[in-house]
C-alpha positions as a Python dict, from the first residue, in 0.01 Angstrom:
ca = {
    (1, 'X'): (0, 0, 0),
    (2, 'X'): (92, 193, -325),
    (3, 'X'): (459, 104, -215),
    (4, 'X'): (402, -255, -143),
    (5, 'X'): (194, -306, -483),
    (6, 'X'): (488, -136, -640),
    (7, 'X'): (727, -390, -482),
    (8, 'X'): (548, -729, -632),
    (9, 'X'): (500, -561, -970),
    (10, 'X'): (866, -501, -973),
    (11, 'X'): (948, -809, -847),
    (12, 'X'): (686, -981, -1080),
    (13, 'X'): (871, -802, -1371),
    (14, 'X'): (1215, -914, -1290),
    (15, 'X'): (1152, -1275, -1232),
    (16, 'X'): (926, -1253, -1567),
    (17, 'X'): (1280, -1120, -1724),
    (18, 'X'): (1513, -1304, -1539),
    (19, 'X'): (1342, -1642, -1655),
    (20, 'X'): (1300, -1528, -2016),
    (21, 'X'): (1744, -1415, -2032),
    (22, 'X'): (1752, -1799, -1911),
    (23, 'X'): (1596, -1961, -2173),
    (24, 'X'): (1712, -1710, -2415),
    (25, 'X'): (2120, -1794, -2296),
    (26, 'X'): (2013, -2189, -2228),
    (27, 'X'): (2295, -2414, -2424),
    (28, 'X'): (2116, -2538, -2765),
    (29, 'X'): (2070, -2966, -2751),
    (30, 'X'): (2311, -3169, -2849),
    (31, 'X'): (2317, -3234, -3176),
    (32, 'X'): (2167, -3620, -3227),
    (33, 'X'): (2453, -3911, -3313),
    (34, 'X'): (2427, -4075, -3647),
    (35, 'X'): (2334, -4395, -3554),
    (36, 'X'): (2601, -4643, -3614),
    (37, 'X'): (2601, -4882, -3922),
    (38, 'X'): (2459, -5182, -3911),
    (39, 'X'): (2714, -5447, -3885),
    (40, 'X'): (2765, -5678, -4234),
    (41, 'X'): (2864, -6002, -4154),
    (42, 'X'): (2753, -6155, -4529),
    (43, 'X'): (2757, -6019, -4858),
    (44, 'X'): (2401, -6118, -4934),
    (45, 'X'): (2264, -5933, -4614),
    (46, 'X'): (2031, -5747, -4711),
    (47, 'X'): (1625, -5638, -4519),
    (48, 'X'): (1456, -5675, -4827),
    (49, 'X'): (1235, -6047, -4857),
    (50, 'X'): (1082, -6196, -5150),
    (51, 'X'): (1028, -6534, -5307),
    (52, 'X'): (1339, -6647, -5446),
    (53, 'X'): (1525, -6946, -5637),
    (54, 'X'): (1925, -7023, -5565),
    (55, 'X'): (2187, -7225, -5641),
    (56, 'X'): (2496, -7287, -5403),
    (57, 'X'): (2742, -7513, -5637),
    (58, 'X'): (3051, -7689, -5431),
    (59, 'X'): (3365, -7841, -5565),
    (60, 'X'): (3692, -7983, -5429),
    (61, 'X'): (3896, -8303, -5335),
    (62, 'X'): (3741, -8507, -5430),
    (63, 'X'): (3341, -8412, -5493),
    (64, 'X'): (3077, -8207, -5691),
    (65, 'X'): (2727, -8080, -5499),
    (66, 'X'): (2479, -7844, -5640),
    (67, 'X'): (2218, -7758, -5400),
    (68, 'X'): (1896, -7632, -5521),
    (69, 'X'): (1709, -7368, -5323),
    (70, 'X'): (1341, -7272, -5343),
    (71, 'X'): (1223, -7002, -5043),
    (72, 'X'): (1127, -6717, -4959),
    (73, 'X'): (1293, -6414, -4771),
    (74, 'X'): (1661, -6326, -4812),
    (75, 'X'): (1864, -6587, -4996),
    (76, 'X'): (2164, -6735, -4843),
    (77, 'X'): (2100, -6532, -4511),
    (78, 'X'): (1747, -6522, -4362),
    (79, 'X'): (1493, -6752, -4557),
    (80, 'X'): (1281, -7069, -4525),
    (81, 'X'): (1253, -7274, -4845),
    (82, 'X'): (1281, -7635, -4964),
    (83, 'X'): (1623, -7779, -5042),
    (84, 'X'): (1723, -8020, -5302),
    (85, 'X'): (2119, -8147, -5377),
    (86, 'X'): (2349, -8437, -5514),
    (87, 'X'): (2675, -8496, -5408),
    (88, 'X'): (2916, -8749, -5584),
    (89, 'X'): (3228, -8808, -5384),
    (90, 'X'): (3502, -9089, -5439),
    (91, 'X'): (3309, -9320, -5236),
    (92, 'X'): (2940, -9254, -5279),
    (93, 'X'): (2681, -9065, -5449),
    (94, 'X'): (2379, -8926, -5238),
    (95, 'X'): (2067, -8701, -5326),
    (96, 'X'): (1887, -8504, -5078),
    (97, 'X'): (1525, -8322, -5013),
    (98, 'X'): (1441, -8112, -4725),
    (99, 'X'): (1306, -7826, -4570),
    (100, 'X'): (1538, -7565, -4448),
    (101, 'X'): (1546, -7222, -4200),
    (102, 'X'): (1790, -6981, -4185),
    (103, 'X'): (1812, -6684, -3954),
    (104, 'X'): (2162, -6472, -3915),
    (105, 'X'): (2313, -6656, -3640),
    (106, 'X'): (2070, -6985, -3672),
    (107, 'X'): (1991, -7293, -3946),
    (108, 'X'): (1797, -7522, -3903),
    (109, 'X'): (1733, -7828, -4195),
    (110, 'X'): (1535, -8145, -4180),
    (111, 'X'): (1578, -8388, -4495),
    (112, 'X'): (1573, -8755, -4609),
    (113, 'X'): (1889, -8899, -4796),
    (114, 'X'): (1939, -9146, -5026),
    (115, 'X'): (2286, -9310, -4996),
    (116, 'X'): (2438, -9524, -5264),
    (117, 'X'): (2818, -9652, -5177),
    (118, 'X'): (3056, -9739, -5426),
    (119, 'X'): (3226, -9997, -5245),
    (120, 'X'): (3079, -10039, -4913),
    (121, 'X'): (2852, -10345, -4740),
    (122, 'X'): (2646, -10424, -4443),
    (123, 'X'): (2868, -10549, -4140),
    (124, 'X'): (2832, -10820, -3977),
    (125, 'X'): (2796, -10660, -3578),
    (126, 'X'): (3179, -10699, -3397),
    (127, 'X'): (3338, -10458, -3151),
    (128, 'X'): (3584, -10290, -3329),
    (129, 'X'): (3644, -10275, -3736),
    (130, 'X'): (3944, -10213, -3974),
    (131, 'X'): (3906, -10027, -4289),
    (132, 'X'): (3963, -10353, -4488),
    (133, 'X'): (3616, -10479, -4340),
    (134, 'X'): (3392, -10252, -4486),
    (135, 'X'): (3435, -10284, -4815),
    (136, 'X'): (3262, -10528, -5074),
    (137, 'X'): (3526, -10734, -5129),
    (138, 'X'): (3400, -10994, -4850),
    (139, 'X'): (3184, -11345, -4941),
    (140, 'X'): (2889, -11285, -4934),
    (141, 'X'): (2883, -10880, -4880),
    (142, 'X'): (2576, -10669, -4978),
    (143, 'X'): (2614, -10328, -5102),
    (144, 'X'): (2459, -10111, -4782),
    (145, 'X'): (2285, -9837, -4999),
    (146, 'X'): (2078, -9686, -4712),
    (147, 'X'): (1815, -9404, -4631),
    (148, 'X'): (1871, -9189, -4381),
    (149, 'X'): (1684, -8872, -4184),
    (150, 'X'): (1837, -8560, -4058),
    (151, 'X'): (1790, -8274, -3848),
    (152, 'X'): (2093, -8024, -3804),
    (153, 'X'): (2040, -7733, -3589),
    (154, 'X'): (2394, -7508, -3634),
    (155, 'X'): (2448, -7151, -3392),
    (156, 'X'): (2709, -6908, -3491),
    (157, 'X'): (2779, -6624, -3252),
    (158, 'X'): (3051, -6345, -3305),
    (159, 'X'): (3297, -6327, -2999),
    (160, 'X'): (3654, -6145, -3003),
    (161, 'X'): (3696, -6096, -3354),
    (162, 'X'): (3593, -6405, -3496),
    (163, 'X'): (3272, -6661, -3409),
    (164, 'X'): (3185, -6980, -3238),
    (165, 'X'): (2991, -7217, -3410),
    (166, 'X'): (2797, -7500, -3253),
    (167, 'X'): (2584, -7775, -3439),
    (168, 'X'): (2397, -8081, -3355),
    (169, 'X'): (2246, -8334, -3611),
    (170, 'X'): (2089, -8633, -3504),
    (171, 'X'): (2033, -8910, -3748),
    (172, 'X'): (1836, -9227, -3823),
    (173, 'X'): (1939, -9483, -4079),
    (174, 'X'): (1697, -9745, -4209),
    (175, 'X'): (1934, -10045, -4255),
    (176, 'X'): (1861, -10443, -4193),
    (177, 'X'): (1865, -10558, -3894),
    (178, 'X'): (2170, -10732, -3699),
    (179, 'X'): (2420, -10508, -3899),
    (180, 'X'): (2618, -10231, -3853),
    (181, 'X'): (2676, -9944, -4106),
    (182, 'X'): (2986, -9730, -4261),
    (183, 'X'): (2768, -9381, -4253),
    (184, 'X'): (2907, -9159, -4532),
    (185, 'X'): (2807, -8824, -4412),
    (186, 'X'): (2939, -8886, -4077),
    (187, 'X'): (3228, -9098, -4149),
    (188, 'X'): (3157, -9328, -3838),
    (189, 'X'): (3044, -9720, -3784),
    (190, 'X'): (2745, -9659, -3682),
    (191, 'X'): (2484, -9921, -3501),
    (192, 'X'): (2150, -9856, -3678),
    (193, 'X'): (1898, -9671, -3646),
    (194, 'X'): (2045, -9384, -3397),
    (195, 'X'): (2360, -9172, -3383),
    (196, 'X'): (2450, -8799, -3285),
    (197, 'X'): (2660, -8601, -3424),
    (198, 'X'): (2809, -8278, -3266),
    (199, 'X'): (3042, -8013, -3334),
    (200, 'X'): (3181, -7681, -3205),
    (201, 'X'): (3442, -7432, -3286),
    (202, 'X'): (3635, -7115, -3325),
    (203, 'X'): (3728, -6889, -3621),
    (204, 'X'): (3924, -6589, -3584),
    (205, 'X'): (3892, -6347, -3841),
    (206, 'X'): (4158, -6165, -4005),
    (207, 'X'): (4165, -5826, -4151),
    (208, 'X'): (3938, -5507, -4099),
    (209, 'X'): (3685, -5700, -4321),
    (210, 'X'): (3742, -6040, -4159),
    (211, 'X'): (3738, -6222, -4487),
    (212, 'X'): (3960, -6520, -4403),
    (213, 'X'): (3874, -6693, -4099),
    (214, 'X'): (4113, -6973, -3931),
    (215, 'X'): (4028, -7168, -3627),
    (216, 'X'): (3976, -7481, -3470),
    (217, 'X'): (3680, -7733, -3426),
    (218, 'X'): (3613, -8058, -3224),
    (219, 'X'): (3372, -8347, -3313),
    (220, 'X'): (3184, -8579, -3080),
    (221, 'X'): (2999, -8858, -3222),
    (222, 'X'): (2713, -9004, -2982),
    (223, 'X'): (2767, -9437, -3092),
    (224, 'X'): (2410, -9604, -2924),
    (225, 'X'): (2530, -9973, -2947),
    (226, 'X'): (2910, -9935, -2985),
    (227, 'X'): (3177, -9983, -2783),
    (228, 'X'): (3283, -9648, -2766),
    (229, 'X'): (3173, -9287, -2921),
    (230, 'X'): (3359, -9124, -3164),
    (231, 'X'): (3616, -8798, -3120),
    (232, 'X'): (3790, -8612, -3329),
    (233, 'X'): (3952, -8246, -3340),
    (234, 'X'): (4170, -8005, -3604),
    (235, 'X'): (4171, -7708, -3795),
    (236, 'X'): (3929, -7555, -4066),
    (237, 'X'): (3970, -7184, -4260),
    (238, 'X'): (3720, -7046, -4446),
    (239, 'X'): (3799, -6753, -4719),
    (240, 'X'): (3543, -6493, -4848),
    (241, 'X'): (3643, -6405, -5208),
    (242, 'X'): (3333, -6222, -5316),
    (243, 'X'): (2998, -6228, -5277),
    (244, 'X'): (2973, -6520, -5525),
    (245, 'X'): (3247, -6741, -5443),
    (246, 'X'): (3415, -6866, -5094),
    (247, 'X'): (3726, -7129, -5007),
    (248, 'X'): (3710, -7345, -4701),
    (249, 'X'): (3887, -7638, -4555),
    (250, 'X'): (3889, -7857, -4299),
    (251, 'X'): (4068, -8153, -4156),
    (252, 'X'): (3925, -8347, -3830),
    (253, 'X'): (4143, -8625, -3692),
    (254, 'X'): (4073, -8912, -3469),
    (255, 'X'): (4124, -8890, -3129),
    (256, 'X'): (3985, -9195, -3018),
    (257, 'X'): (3732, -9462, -3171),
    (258, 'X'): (3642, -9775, -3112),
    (259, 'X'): (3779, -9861, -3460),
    (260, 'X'): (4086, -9829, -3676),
    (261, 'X'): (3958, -9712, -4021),
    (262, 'X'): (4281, -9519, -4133),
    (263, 'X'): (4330, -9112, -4254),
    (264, 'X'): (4116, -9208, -4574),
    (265, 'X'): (3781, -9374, -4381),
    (266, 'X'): (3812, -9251, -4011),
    (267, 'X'): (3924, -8872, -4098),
    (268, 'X'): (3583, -8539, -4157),
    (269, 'X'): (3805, -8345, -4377),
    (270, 'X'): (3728, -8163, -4714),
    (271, 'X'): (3876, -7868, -4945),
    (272, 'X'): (3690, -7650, -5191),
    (273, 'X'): (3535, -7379, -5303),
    (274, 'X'): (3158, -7240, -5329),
    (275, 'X'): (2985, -7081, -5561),
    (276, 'X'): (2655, -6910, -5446),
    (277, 'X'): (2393, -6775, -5736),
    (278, 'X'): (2029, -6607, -5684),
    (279, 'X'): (1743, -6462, -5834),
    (280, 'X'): (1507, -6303, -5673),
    (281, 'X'): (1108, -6219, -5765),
}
């Protein structure tokens, strides 16, 4: 017995200081990875929310439109707020009001216009029109100042170095009865009170920064009433040159109406540059 009580205290001992050489030679954990930067696709993103004010100013060929901001969280990237703007163009001069939500990769904005056209009237309902019939210069013609409400719901999403963008905005127009309508912001003949606008594209960014952006974009107008819907397709760039001020253009042709308004009525095209200003409280 003396033997055998030897044996397990022996034994007892050398597992006790096999176990402890173990954990004394165990590897030391891996040191922990520095988690990786969180990607910047804006200069103004930023965590931080507060009540702000901002002013996003737009000029080109050929129109002016400063856009008043009021909201709170993150201005120009992740806010809600009410919206105010003008825009005078060649053709028309408009003022908007609105509420507006913007998340990273979502916006969302639901305002009433008023539209007044320079030279534009009610039309009298036909199948197709030229771009000599919507002017004033017919007997008879009324100017067709108009109100109309909008909702525009617009999805980005980065893919392959570059984004898609998607957008929907469906519209109602108050306008008199038994006429059509020249819509300014859509650039269609619309039959009143309903149309749809859609849109969809691809920008590929260039650079390690990805601060221009060219791509493509297509346009389906949804016509209740008319003949036909509206399509059109072509290209559009947009240029980050600071945090204050970007470039864009755009230029979507006709691919097939139910009317022949010409490059100057039928085309969605503009070219300018943004300026974006904020102050936070």
């Amino acid at each position: 017995m003396p033997r055998l009580s030897t044996f397990f205290r022996h034994t007892a001992v050398a597992l006790c200081t096999l176990f402890a050489s173990r954990a004394g030679l165990a590897a030391p954990p891996p040191p922990r990875r520095p988690r990786p930067p969180t990607p910047r696709y804006s200069s103004w993103q930023t965590k931080k929310t507060s009540p702000f004010v901002s002013l996003a100013t737009d000029a080109g060929f050929i129109y002016f439109r400063p856009r008043l901001t009021l909201g709170y969280g993150a201005p120009f990237w992740n806010y809600v707020g009410i919206q105010a703007d003008a825009i005078s163009t060649n053709s028309f001069f408009q003022t908007t009001v609105g509420w507006r939500a913007t998340l990273p990769f979502l916006d969302c904005t639901m305002s009433v216009r008023t539209v007044y056209p320079y030279n534009r009237r009610y039309l009298p309902r036909q199948a197709s029109y030229a771009a000599a019939d919507v002017g004033l210069d017919h007997r008879g013609a009324k100017r067709s100042t108009y109100k109309a409400v909008d909702l525009e719901i617009a999805a980005v999403a980065p893919l392959l170095h570059g984004g898609v963008f998607l957008q929907a905005h469906p519209l109602f127009v108050d306008a008199p009865r038994n006429t059509d309508l020249y819509e300014e912001y859509t650039r269609v003949v619309l039959h009143p009170p309903f149309a749809l606008g859609t849109r969809g594209g691809y920008l590929y960014g260039f650079g390690e920064d990805r601060n221009v952006k060219v791509g493509v974009m297509g346009e389906y107008v949804v016509l209740p009433g008319r003949p036909a819907n509206v399509v059109r397709a072509g290209p559009v760039a947009i240029a980050n040159l600071s945090k204050h001020f970007d470039a864009f253009a755009a230029f979507s042709f006709v691919v097939a109406s139910p009317d022949t308004l010409g490059l100057e009525h039928g085309t969605y095209a503009f070219l300018g540059v943004l300026h974006r200003w904020a102050h936070t409280f």
